[in-house]
Structures are given as structure tokens and as C-alpha cells.
VORO-951912 format. One record per residue: residue in three letters; x, y, z of N, C-alpha, C, O, CB in turn. Coordinates in steps of 0.001 Angstrom, whole numbers. Glycine has a CB too. Layout:
! VORO-951912
residuo = ALA, n.xx = X, n.yy = Y, n.zz = Z, ca.xx = X, ca.yy = Y, ca.zz = Z, c.xx = X, c.yy = Y, c.zz = Z, o.xx = X, o.yy = Y, o.zz = Z, cb.xx = X, cb.yy = Y, cb.zz = Z
...
! end
This chain:
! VORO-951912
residuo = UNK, n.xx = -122755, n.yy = 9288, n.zz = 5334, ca.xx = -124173, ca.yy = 9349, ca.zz = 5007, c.xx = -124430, c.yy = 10597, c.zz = 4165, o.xx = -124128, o.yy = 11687, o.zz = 4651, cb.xx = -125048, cb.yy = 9355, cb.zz = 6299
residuo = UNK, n.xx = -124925, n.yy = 10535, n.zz = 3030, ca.xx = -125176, ca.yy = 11485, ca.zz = 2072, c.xx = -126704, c.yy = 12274, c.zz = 2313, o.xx = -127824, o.yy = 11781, o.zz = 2442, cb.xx = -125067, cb.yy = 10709, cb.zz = 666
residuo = UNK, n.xx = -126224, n.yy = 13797, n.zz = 2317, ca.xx = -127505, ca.yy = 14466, ca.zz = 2709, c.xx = -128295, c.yy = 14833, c.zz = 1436, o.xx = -127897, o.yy = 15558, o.zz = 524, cb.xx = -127226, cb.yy = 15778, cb.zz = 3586
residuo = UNK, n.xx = -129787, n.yy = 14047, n.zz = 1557, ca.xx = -130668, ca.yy = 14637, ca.zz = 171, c.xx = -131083, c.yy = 16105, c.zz = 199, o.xx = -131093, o.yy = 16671, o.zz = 1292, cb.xx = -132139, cb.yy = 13829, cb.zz = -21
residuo = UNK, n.xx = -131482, n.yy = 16879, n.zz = -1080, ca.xx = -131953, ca.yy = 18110, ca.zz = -1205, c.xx = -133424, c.yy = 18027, c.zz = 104, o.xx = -133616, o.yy = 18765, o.zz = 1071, cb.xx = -132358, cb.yy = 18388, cb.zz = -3060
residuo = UNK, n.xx = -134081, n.yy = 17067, n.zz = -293, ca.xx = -135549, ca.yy = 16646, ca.zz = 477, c.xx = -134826, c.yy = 16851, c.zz = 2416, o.xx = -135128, o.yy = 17507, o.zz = 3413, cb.xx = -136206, cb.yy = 14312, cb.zz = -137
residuo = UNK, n.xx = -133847, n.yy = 15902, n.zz = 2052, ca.xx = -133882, ca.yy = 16012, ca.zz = 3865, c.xx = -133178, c.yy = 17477, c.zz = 4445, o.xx = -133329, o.yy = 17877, o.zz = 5599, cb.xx = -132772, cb.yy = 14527, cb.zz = 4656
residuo = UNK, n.xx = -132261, n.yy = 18284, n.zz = 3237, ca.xx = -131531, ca.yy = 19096, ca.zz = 3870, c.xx = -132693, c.yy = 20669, c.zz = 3964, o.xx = -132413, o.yy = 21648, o.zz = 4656, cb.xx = -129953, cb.yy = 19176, cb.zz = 2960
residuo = UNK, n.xx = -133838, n.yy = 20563, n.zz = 3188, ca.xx = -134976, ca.yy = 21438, ca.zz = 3031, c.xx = -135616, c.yy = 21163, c.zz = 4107, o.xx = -135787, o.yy = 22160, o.zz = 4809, cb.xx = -135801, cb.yy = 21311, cb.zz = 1852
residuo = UNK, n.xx = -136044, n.yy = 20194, n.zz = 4523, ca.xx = -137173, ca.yy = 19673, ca.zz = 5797, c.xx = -136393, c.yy = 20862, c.zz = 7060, o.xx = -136967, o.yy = 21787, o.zz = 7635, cb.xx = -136970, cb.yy = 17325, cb.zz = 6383
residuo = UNK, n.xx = -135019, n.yy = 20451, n.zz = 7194, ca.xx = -134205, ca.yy = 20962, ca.zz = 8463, c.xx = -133963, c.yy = 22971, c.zz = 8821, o.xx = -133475, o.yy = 23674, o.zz = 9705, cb.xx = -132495, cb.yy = 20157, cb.zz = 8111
residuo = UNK, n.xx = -134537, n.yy = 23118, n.zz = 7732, ca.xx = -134645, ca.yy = 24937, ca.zz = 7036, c.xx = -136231, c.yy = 25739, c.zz = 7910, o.xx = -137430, o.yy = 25675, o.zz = 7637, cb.xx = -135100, cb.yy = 24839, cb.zz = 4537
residuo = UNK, n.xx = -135787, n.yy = 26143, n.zz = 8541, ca.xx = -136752, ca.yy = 27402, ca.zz = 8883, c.xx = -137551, c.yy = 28314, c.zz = 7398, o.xx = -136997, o.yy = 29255, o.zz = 6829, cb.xx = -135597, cb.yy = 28620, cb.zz = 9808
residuo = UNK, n.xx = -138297, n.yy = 28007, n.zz = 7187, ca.xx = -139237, ca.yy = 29035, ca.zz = 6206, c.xx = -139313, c.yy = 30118, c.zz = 5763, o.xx = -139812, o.yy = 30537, o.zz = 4719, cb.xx = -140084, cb.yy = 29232, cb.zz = 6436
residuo = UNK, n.xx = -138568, n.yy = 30822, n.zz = 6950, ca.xx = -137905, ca.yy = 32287, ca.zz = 6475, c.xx = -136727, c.yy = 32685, c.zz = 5624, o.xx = -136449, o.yy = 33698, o.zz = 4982, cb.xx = -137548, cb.yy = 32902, cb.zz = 7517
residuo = UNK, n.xx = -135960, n.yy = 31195, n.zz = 5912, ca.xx = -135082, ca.yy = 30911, ca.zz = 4863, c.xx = -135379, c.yy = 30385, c.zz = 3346, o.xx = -134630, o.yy = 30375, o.zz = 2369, cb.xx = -134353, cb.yy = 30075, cb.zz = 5405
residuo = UNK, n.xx = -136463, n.yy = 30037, n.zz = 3459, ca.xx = -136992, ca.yy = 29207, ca.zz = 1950, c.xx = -137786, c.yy = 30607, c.zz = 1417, o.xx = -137933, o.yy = 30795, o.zz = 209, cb.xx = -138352, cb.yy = 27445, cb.zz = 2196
residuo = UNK, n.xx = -138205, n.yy = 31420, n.zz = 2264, ca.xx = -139134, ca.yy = 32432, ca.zz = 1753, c.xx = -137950, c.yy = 33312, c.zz = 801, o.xx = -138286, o.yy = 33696, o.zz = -319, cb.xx = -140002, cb.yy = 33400, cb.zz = 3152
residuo = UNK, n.xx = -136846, n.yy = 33539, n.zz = 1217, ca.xx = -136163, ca.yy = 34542, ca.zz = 696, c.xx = -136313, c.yy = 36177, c.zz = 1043, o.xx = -136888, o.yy = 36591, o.zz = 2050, cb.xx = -136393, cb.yy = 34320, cb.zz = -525
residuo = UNK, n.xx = -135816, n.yy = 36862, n.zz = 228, ca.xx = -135690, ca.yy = 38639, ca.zz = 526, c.xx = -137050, c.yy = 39128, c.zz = 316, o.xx = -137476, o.yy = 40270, o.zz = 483, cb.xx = -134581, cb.yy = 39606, cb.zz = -635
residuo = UNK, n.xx = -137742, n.yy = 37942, n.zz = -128, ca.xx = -139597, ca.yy = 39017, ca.zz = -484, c.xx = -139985, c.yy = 38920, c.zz = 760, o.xx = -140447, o.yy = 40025, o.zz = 1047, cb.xx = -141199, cb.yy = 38257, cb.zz = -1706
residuo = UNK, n.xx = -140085, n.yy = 37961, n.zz = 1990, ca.xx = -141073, ca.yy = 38430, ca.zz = 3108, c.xx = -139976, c.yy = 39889, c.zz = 4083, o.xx = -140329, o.yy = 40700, o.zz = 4939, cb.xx = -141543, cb.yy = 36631, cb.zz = 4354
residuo = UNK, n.xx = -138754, n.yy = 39666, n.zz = 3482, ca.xx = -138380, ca.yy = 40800, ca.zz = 4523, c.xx = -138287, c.yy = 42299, c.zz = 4333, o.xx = -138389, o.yy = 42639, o.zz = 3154, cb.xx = -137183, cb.yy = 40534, cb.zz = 4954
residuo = UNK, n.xx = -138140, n.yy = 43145, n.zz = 5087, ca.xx = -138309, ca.yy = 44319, ca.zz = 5330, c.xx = -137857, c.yy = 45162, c.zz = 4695, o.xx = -136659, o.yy = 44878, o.zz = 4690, cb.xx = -138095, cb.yy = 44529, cb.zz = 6205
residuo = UNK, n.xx = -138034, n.yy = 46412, n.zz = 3890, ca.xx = -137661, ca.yy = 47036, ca.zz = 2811, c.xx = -137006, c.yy = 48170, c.zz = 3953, o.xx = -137702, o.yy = 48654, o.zz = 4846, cb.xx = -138931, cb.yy = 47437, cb.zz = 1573
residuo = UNK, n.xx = -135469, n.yy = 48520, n.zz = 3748, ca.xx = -135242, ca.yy = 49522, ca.zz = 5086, c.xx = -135919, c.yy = 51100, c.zz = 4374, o.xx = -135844, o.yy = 51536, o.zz = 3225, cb.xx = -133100, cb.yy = 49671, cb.zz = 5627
residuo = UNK, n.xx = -136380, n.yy = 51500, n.zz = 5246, ca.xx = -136881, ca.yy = 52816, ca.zz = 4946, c.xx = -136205, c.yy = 54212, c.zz = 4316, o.xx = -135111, o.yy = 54202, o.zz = 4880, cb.xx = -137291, cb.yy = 53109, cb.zz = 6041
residuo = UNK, n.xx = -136215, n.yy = 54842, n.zz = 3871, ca.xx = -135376, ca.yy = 55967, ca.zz = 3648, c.xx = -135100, c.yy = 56792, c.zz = 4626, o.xx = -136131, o.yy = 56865, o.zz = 5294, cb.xx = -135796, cb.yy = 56675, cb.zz = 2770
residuo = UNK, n.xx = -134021, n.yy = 57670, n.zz = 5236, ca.xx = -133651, ca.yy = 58797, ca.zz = 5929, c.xx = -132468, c.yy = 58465, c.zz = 6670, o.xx = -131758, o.yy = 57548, o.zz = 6256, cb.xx = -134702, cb.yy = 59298, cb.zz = 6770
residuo = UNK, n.xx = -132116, n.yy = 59190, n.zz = 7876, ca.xx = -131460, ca.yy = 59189, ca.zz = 8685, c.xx = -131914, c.yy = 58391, c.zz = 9760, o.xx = -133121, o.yy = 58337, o.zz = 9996, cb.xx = -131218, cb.yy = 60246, cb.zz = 8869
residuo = UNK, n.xx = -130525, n.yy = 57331, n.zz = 10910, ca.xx = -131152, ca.yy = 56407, ca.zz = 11939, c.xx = -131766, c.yy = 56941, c.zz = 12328, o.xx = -132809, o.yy = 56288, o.zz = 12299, cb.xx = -130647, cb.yy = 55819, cb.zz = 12838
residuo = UNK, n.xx = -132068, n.yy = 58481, n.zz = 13086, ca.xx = -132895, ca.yy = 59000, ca.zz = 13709, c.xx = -134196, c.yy = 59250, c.zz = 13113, o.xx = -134994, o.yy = 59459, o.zz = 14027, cb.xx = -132389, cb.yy = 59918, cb.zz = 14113
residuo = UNK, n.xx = -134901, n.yy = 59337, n.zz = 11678, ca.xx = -135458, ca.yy = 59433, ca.zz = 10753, c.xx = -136270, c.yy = 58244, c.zz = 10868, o.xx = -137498, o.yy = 58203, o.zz = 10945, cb.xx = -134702, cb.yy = 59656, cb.zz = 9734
residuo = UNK, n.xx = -135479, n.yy = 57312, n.zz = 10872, ca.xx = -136036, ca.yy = 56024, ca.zz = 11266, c.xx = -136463, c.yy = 55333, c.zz = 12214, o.xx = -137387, o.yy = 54520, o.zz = 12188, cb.xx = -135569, cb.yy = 55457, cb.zz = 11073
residuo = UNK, n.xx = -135685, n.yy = 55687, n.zz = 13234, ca.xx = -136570, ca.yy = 55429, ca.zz = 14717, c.xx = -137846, c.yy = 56173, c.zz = 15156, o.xx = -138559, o.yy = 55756, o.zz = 16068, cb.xx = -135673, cb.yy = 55756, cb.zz = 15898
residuo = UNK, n.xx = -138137, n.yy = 57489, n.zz = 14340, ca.xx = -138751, ca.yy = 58065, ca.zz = 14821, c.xx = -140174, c.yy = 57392, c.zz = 13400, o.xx = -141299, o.yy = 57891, o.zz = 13451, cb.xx = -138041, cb.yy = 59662, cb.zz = 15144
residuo = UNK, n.xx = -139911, n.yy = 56515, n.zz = 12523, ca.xx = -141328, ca.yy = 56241, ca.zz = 12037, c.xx = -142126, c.yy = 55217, c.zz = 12003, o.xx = -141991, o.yy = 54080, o.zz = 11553, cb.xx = -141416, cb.yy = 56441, cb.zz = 11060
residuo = UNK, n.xx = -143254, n.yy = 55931, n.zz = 12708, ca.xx = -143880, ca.yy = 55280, ca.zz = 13816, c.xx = -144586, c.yy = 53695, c.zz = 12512, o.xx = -144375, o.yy = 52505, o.zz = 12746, cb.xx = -145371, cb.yy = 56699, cb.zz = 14840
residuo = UNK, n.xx = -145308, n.yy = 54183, n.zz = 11377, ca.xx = -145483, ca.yy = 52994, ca.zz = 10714, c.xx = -144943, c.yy = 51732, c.zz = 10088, o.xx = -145562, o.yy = 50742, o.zz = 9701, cb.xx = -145820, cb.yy = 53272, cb.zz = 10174
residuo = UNK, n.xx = -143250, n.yy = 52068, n.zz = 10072, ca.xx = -142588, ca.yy = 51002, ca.zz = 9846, c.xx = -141993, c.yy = 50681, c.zz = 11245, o.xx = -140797, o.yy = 50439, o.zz = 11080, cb.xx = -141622, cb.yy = 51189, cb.zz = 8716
residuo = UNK, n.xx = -142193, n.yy = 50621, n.zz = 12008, ca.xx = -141913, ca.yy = 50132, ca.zz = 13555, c.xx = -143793, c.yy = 49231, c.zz = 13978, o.xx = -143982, o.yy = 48100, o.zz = 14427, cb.xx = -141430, cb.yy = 52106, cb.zz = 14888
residuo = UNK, n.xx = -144556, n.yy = 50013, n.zz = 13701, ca.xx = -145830, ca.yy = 48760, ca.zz = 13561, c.xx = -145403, c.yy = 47787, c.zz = 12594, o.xx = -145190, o.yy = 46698, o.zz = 13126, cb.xx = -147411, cb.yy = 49327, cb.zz = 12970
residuo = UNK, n.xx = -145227, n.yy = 47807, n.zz = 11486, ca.xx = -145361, ca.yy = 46894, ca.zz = 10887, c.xx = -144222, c.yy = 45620, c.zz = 11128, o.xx = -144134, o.yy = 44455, o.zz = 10739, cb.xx = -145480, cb.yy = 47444, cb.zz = 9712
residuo = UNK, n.xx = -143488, n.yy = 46440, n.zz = 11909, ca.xx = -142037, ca.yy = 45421, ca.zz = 12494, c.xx = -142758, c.yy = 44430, c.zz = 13767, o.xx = -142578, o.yy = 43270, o.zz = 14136, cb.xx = -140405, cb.yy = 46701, cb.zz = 13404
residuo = UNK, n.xx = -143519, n.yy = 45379, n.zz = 14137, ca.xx = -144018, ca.yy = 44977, ca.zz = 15384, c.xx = -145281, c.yy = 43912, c.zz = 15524, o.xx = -145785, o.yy = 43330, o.zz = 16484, cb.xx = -144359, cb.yy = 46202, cb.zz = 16002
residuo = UNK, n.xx = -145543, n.yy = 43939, n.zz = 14122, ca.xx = -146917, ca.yy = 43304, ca.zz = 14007, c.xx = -146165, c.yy = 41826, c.zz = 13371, o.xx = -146629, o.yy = 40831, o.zz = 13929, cb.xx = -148241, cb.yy = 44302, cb.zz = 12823
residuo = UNK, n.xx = -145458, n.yy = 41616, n.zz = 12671, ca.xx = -144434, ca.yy = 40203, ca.zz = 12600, c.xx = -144336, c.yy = 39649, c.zz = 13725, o.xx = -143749, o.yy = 38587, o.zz = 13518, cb.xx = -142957, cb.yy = 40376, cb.zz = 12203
residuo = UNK, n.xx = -144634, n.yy = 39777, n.zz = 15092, ca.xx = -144214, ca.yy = 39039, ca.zz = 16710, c.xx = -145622, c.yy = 38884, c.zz = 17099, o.xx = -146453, o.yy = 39785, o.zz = 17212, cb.xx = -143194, cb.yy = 40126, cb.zz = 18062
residuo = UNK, n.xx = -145805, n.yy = 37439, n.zz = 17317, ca.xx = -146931, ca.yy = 37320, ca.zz = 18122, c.xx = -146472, c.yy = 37282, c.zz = 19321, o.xx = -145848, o.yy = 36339, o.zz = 19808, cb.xx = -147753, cb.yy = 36269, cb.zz = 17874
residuo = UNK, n.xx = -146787, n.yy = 38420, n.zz = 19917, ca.xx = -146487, ca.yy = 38840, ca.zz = 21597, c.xx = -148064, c.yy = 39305, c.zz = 21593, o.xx = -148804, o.yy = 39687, o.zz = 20686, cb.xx = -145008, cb.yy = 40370, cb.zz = 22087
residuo = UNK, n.xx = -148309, n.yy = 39048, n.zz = 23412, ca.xx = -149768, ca.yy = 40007, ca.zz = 23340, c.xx = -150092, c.yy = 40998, c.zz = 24013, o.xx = -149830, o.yy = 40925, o.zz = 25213, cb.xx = -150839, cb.yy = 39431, cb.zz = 23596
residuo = UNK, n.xx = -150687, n.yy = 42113, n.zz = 23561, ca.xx = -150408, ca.yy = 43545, ca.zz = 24277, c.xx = -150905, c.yy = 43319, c.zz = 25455, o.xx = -151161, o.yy = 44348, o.zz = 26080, cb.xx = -151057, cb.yy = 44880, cb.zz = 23669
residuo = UNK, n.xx = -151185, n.yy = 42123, n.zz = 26096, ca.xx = -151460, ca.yy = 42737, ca.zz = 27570, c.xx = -150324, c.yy = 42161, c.zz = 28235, o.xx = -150320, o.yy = 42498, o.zz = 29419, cb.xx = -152962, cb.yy = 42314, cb.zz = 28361
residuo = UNK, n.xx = -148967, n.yy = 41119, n.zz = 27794, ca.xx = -147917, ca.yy = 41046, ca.zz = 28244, c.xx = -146788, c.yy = 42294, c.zz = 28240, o.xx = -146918, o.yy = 43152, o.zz = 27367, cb.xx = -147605, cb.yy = 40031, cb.zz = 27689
residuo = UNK, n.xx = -146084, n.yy = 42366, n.zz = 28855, ca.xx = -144767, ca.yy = 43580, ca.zz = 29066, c.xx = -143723, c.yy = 42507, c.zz = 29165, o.xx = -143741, o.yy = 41815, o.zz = 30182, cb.xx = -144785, cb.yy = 44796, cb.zz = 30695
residuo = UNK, n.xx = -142707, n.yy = 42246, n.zz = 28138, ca.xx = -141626, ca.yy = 41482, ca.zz = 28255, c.xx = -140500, c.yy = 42411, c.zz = 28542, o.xx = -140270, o.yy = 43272, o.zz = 27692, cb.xx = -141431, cb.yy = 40650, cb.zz = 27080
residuo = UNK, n.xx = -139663, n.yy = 42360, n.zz = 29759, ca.xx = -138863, ca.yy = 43154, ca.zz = 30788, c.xx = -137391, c.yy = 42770, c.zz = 30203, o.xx = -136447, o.yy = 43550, o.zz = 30071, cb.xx = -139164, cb.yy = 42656, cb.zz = 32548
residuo = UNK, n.xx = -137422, n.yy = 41341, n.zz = 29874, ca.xx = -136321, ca.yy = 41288, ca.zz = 29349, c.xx = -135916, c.yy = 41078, c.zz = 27948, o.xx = -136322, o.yy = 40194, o.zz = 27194, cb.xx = -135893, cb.yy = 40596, cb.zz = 29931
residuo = UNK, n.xx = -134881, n.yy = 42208, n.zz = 27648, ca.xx = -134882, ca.yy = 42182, ca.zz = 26187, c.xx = -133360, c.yy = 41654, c.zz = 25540, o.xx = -132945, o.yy = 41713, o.zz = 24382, cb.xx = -135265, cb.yy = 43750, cb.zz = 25684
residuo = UNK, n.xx = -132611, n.yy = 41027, n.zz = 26999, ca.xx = -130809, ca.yy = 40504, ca.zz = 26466, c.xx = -131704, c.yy = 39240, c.zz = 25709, o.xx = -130694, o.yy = 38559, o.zz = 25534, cb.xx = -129140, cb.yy = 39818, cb.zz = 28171
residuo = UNK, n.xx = -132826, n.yy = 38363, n.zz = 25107, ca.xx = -132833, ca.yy = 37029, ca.zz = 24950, c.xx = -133939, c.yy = 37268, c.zz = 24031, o.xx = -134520, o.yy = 38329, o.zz = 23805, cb.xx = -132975, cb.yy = 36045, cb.zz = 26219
residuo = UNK, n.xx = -134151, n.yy = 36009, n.zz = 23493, ca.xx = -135607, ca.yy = 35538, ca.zz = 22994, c.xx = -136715, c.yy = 35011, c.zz = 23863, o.xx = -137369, o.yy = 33967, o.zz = 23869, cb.xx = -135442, cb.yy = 34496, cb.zz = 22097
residuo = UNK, n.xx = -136700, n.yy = 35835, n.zz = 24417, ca.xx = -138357, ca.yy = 35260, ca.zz = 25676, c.xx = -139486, c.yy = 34606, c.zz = 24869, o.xx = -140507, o.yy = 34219, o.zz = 25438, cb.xx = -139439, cb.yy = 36895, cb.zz = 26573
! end
């Protein structure tokens, strides 16, 4: 059975069709440089619809 462009696109997550523009530009400095800035960690953080009045405990998975 031959796979069309149409059916093999349908089966693609969006983040994959979006490409390198929706993702994250890594920041300049050192890892520590980087953990420590606080606005590109919001803006990481603001990509997850989680809601601040949940506390997710576990972090081995995708909860």
C-alpha cells in the first residue's frame, strides 16, 4: 500500500510541520547563566498549559 504526501502529513504533529521558527532560540552564556534566566525559563514555561494552582510531583513522565 503506497503512502500519499496528503496521508503521510495528516499523521505529523504540527510542531513538526511548523519547523525551527516556533522553537526556542538557546540563549547566550554559561549552563549556569542560563538556568539562572528567569525570562527565558517563563517563556519556556508559558508553552505548557499546566495550571498554577496544580503542583505536578512527578517529573520521570508526561503527566
Amino acid at each position: 500500500m503506497a503512502l500519499s504526501r496528503r496521508a503521510m502529513l495528516t499523521g505529523l504533529p504540527l510542531s513538526l510541520m511548523a519547523g525551527p521558527a516556533t522553537a526556542l532560540a538557546r540563549p547566550a552564556g554559561t549552563p549556569v547563566q542560563i538556568a539562572h534566566d528567569e525570562p527565558f525559563w517563563r517563556t519556556v514555561a508559558s508553552r505548557f498549559r499546566v495550571s498554577p494552582d496544580f503542583v505536578n510531583l512527578e517529573n520521570g513522565s508526561s503527566a
